[in-house]
Legacy VTK file of the C-alpha trace (Angstrom):
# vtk DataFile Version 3.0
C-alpha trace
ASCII
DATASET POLYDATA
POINTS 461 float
-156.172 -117.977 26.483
-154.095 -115.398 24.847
-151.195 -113.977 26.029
-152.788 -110.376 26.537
-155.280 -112.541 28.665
-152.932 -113.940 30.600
-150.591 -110.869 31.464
-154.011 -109.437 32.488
-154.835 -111.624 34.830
-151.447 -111.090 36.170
-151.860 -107.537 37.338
-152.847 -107.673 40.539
-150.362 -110.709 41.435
-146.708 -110.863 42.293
-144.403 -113.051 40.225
-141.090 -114.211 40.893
-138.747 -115.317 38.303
-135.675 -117.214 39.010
-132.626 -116.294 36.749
-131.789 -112.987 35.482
-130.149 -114.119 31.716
-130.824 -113.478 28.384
-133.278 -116.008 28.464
-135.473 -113.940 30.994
-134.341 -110.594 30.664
-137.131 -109.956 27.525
-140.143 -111.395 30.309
-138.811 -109.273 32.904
-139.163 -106.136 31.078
-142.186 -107.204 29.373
-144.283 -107.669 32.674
-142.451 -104.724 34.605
-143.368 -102.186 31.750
-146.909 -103.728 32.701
-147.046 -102.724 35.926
-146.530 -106.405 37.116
-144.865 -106.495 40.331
-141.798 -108.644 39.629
-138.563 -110.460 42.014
-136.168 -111.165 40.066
-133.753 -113.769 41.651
-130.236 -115.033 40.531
-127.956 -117.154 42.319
-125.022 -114.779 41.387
-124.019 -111.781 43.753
-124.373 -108.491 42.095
-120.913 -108.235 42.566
-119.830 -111.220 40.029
-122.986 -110.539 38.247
-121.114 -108.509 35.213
-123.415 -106.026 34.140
-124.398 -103.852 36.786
-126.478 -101.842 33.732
-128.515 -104.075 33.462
-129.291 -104.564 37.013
-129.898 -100.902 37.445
-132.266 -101.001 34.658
-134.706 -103.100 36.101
-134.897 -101.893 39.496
-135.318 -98.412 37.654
-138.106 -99.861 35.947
-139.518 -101.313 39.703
-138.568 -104.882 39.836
-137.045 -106.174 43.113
-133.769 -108.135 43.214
-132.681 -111.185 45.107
-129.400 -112.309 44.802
-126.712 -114.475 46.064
-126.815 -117.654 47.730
-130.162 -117.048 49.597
-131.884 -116.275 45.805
-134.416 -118.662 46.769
-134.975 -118.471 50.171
-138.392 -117.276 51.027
-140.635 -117.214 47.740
-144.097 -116.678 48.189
-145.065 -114.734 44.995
-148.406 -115.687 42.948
-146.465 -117.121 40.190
-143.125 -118.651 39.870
-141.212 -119.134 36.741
-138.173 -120.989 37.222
-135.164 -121.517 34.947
-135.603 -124.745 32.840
-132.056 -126.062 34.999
-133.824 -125.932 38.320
-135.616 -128.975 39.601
-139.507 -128.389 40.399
-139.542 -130.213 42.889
-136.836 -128.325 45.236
-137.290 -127.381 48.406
-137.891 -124.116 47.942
-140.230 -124.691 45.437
-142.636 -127.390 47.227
-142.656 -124.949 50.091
-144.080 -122.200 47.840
-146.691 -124.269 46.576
-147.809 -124.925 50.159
-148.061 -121.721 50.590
-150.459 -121.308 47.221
-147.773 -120.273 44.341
-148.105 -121.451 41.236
-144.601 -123.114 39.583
-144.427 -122.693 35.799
-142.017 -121.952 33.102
-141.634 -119.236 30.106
-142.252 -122.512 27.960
-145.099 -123.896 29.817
-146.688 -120.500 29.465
-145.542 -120.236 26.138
-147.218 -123.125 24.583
-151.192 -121.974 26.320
-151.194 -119.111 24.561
-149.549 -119.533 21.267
-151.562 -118.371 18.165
-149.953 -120.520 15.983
-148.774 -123.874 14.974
-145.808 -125.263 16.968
-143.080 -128.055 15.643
-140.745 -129.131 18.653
-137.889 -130.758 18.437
-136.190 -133.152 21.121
-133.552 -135.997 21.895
-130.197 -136.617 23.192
-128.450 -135.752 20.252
-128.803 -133.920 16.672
-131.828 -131.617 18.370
-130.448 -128.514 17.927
-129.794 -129.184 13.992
-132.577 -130.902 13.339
-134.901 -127.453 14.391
-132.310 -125.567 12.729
-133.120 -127.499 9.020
-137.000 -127.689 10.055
-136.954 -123.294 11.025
-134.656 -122.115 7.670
-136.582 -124.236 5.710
-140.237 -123.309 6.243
-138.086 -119.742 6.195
-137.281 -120.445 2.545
-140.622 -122.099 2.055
-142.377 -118.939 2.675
-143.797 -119.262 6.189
-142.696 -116.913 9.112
-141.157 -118.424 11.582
-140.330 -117.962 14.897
-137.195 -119.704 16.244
-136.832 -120.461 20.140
-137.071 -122.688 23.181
-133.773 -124.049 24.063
-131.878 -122.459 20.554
-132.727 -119.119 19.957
-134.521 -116.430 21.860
-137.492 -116.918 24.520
-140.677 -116.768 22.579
-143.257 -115.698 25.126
-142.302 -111.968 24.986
-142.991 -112.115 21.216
-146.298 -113.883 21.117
-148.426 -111.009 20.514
-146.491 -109.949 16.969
-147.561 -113.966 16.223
-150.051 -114.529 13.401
-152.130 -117.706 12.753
-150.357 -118.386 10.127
-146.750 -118.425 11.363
-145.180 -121.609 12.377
-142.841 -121.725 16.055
-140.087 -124.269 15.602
-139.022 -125.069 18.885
-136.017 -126.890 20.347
-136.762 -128.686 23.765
-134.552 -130.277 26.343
-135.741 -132.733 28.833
-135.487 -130.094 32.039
-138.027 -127.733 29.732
-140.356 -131.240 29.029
-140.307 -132.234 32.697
-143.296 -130.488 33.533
-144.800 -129.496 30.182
-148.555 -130.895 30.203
-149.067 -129.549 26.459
-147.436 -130.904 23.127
-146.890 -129.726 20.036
-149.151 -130.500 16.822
-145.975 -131.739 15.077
-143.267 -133.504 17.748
-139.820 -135.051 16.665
-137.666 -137.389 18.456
-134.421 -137.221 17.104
-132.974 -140.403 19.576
-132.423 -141.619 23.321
-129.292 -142.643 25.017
-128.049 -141.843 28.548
-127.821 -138.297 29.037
-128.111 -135.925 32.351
-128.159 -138.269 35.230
-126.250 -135.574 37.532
-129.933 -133.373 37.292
-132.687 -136.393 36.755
-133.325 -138.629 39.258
-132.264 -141.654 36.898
-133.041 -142.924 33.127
-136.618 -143.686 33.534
-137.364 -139.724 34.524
-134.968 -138.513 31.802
-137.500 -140.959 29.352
-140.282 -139.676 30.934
-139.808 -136.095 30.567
-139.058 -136.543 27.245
-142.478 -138.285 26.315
-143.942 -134.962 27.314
-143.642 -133.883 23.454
-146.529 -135.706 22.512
-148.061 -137.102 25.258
-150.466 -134.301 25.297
-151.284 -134.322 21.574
-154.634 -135.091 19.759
-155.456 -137.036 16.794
-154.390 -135.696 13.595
-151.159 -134.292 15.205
-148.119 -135.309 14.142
-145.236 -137.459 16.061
-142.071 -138.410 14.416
-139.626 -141.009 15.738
-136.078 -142.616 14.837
-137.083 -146.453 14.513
-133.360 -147.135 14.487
-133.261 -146.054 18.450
-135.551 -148.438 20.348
-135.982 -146.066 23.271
-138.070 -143.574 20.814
-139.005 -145.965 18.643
-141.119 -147.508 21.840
-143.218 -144.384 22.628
-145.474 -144.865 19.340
-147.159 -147.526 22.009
-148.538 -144.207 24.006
-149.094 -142.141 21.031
-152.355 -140.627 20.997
-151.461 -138.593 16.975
-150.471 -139.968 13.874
-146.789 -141.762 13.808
-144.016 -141.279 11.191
-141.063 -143.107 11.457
-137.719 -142.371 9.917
-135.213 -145.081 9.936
-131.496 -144.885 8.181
-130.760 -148.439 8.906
-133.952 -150.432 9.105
-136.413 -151.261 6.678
-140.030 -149.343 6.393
-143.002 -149.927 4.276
-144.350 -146.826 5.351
-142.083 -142.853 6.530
-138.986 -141.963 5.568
-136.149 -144.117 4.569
-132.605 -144.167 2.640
-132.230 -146.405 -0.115
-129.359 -146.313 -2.403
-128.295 -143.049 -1.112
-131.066 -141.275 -1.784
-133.631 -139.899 1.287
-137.189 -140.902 0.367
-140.883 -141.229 1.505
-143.005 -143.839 1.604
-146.654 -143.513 1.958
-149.445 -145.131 0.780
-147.315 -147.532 -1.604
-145.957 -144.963 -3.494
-141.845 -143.928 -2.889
-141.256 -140.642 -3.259
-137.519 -139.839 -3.576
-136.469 -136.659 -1.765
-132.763 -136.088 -1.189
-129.850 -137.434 -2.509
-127.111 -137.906 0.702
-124.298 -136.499 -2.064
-126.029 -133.167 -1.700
-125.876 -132.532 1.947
-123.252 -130.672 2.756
-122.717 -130.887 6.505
-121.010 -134.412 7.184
-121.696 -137.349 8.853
-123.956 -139.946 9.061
-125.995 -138.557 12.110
-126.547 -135.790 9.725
-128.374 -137.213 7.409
-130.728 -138.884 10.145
-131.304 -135.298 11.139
-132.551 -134.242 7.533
-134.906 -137.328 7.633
-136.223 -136.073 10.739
-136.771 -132.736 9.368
-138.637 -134.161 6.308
-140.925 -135.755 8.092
-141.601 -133.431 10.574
-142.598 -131.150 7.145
-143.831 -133.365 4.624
-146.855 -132.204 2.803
-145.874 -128.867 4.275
-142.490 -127.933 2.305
-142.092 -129.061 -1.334
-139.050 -131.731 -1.754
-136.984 -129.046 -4.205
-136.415 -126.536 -1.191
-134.894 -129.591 0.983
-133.154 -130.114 -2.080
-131.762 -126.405 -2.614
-131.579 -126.219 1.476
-129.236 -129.080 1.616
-126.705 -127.631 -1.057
-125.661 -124.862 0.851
-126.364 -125.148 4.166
-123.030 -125.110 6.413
-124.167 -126.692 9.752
-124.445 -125.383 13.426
-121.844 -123.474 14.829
-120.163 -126.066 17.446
-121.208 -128.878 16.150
-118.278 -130.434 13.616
-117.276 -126.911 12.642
-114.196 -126.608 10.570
-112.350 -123.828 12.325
-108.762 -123.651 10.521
-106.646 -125.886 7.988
-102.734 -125.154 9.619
-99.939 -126.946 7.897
-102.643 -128.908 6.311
-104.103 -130.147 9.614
-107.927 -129.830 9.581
-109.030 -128.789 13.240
-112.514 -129.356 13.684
-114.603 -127.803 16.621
-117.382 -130.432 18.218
-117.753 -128.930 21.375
-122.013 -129.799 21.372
-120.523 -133.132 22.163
-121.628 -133.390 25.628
-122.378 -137.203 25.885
-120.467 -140.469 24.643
-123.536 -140.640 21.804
-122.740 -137.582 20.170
-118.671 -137.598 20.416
-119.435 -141.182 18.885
-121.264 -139.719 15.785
-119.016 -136.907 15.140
-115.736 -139.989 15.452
-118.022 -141.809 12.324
-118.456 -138.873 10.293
-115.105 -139.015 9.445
-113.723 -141.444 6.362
-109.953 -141.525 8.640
-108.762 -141.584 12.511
-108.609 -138.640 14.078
-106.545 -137.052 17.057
-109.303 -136.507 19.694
-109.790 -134.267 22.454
-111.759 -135.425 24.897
-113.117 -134.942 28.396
-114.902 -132.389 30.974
-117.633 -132.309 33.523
-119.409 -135.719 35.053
-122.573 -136.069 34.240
-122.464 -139.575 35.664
-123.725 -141.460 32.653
-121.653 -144.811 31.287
-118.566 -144.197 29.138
-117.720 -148.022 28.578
-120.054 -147.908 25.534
-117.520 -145.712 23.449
-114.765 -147.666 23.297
-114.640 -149.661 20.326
-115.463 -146.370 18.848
-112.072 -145.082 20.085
-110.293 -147.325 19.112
-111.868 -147.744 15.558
-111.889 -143.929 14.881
-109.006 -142.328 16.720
-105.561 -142.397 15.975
-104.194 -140.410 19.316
-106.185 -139.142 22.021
-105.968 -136.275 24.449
-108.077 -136.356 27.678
-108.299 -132.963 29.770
-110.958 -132.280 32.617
-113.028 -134.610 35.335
-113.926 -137.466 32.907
-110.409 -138.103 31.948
-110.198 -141.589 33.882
-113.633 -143.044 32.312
-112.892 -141.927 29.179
-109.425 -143.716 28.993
-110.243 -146.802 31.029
-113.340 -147.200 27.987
-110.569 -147.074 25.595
-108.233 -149.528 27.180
-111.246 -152.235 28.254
-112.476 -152.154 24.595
-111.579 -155.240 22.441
-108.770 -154.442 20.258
-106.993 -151.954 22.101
-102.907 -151.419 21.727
-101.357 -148.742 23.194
-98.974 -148.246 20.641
-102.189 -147.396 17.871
-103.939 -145.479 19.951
-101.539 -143.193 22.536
-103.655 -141.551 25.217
-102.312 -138.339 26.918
-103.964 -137.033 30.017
-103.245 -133.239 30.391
-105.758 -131.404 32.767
-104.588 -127.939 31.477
-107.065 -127.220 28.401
-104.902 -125.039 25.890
-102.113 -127.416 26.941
-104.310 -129.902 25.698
-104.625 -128.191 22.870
-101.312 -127.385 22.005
-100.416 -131.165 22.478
-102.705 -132.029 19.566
-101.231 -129.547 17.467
-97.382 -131.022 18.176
-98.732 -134.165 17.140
-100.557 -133.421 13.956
-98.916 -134.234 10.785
-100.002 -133.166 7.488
-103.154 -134.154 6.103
-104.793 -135.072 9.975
-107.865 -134.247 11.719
-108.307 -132.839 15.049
-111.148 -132.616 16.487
-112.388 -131.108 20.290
-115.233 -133.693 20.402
-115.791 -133.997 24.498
-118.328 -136.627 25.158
-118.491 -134.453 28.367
-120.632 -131.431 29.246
-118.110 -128.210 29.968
-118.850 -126.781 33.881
-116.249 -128.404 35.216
-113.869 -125.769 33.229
-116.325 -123.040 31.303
-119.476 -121.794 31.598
-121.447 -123.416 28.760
-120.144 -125.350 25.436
-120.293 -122.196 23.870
-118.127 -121.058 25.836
-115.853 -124.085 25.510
-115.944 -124.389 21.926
-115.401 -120.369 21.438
-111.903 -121.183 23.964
-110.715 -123.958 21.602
-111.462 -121.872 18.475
-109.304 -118.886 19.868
-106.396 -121.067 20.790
-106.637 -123.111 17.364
-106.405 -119.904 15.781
-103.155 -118.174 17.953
-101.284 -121.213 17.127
LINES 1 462
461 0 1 2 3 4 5 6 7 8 9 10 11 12 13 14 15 16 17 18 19 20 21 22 23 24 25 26 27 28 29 30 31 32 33 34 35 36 37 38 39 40 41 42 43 44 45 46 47 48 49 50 51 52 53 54 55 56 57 58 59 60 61 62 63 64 65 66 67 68 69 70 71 72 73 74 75 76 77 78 79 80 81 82 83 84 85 86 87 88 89 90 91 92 93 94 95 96 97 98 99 100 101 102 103 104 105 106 107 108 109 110 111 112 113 114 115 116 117 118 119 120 121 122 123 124 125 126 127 128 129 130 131 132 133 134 135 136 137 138 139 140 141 142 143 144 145 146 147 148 149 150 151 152 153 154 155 156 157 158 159 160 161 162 163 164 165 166 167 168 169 170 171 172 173 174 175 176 177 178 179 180 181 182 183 184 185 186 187 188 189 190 191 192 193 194 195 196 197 198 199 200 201 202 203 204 205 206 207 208 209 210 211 212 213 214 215 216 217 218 219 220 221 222 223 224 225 226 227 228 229 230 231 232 233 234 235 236 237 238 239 240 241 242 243 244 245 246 247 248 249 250 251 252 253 254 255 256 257 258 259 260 261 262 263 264 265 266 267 268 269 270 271 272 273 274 275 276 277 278 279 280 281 282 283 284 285 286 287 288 289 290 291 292 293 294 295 296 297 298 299 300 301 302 303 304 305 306 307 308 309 310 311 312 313 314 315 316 317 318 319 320 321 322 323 324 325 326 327 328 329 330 331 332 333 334 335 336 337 338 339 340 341 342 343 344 345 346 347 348 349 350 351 352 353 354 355 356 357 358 359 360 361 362 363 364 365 366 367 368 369 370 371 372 373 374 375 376 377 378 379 380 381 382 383 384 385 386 387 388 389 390 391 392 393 394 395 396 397 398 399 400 401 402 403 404 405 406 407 408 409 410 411 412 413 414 415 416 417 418 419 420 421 422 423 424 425 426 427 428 429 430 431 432 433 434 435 436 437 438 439 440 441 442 443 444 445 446 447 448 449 450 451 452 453 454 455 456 457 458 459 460
């Protein structure tokens, strides 16, 4: 079906969709200049809304709004997209469905009518890079490319200016998978660990949605999986498309290894060397796992000297270990991505020296024990500010090794206090890094938002 098909056989139905963000705006407008009858619903009042223009436009343009804390009471409309953080299976939702809606998502949609071929990218960490490398470098391989999912903008409003020939590089999280019943021709798995247990209803459902990616593919497709992480490494069992494997620590006859600091391929006997490590320029070991991903998500499809050139010059994602200011010769580094133990733990071994850490924030109620040694390997002094204080800290002090005295732990609740207290104890020559191992709500609205607050106080002091 194509997507002129399918807004066609929307006109004589009513859709609903839930969340009124930049992520939807683009589909609201789309279908309302249409003629679709459209509810848009957000849980926000239009009083602490902020942007009242916005809400004018589309009822100008005929949609109907629903807001506040009854936002989804009552849906009975034809079709239902919902917002990639709301549970299908909600109340209100299974009451729609009795009463004959259809539930779906701008993705879902997205990938039955897209004219061209789709890469996806998903894991707990190193997701949002990994698509990043894979999109700018089909860019400077020649292809266009269309950048979206859960980086980016939403794709579906776009997909009639797609061509055959154009490539969508996606980035997809597991509430976007959960319900996804078609893959991608080329899937990646960056890696598994514990990650958004407040939403799923435990591990094995976070897994689950996950295996959506390629579930759904056909032979010839393309799956790519970290054999260092035995969670992904297990779904090549249920793979239905051809399996690469990248592995940085492990040994392979056959995908894409690193051997005496050099990325290469191996396939059919033949090693092909690709990338030396000495020319990436973003550090850390994690990123280098996310440039083997990338290559074999696109070998045979990019030439080895664009990697090459990429890799040279390309800075990283903004967030994710960005150097923010040198003050007094204190580096202060901005990881706010870091939403899980996993990634704060990857951005601590990127570094050749301890750091002074800022840690903590919102409860996602996943295990912090398993960072510990890190702490204490990696950090020199650590700050803790938000609701995971107590974990994080009691992980430190249970780990083997632990003395006080090497690694001093301050708890300060106040954020730029928090702040402020790693800057009084920096000395020349030291790292700091906001590295949270925490998602943000319990203090800002997104990490964005989080990492944005720590930049503007790093650079006022």
């Amino acid at each position: 079906m194509t997507f002129e098909e399918y807004l066609t056989s929307l006109s004589n139905k009513t859709v609903a969709i839930i969340g009124i963000g930049v992520s939807n705006t683009p589909l609201i407008k789309l279908m309302l200049r249409r003629g679709i009858k459209v509810t848009a619903c957000d849980r926000a009042t239009r009083e602490k809304f902020n942007n009242d223009a916005l809400l004018d436009e589309l009822t100008a343009m005929g949609a109907t709004l629903k807001m506040g804390e009854t936002y989804l009471d009552d849906l009975d409309q034809d079709v239902i997209f919902r917002s990639p953080g709301i549970r299908p299976d909600i109340p209100a939702f299974e009451a729609a469905k009795a009463k004959g809606s259809v539930i779906t998502s701008e993705m879902e949609v997205f990938f039955h009518v897209c004219p061209c071929k789709r890469v996806a990218v998903t894991g707990s960490d190193g997701k949002t890079t990994t698509t990043t490398i894979i999109a700018k470098v089909l860019e400077k391989a020649g292809y266009t490319v269309h950048l979206g999912g859960n980086i980016g903008r939403p794709l579906l409003p776009d997909t009639n200016s797609m061509k055959p020939d154009d490539i969508a590089v996606l980035e997809l999280s597991s509430f976007q998978l959960l319900t996804m019943d078609t893959s991608p021709e080329i899937a990646v798995v960056t890696n598994l660990a514990p990650n958004h247990l407040d939403v799923h209803k435990g591990m094995q459902e976070y897994i689950d949605a996950k295996k959506n990616i390629f579930l759904h593919q056909s032979a010839g497709q393309r799956l790519v999986l970290n054999r260092d992480n035995e969670i992904a490494y297990s779904f090549q069992k249920e793979a239905a498309g051809e399996v690469t494997l990248f592995a940085r620590q492990s040994a392979l006859d056959e995908g894409v290894v690193l051997e005496d600091g050099i990325i290469c391929v191996k396939k059919n006997g033949i090693k092909r060397e690709v990338l030396p490590v000495e020319d990436i320029l973003i550090p850390g070991v994690h990123n280098i796992e996310n440039y083997m991903a990338a290559i074999a998500a696109l070998d045979g499809i990019v030439p080895d000297e664009v990697f090459r050139d990429f890799a040279k010059t390309f800075g990283g994602v903004e967030h994710r270990i960005e150097l923010c200011r040198v003050l007094d010769g204190v580096k202060y580094y901005n990881d706010s991505i870091a939403s899980s133990p996993s990634r704060t733990m990857a951005g601590l071994r990127s570094f050749k020296q301890k750091v002074i850490l800022i840690a903590g924030g919102y409860d996602k109620h996943i295990p912090y024990d398993v960072m510990g040694s890190d702490l204490v390997e990696h950090v020199s002094q650590m700050i803790l500010t938000g609701a995971t204080s107590a974990q994080i800290k009691a992980a430190a002090e249970n780990a083997p090794g632990f003395d006080p005295e090497q690694l001093p732990i301050y708890v300060i609740d106040d954020f730029a206090e928090a702040v402020k207290k790693a800057h009084d104890l920096a000395q020349p020559g030291d790292i700091v890094i906001l590295s949270p191992a925490s998602a943000s709500f319990d203090k800002f609205k997104n990490f964005m938002v989080r990492g944005d607050t720590f930049k503007a106080l790093v650079n006022e002091l």
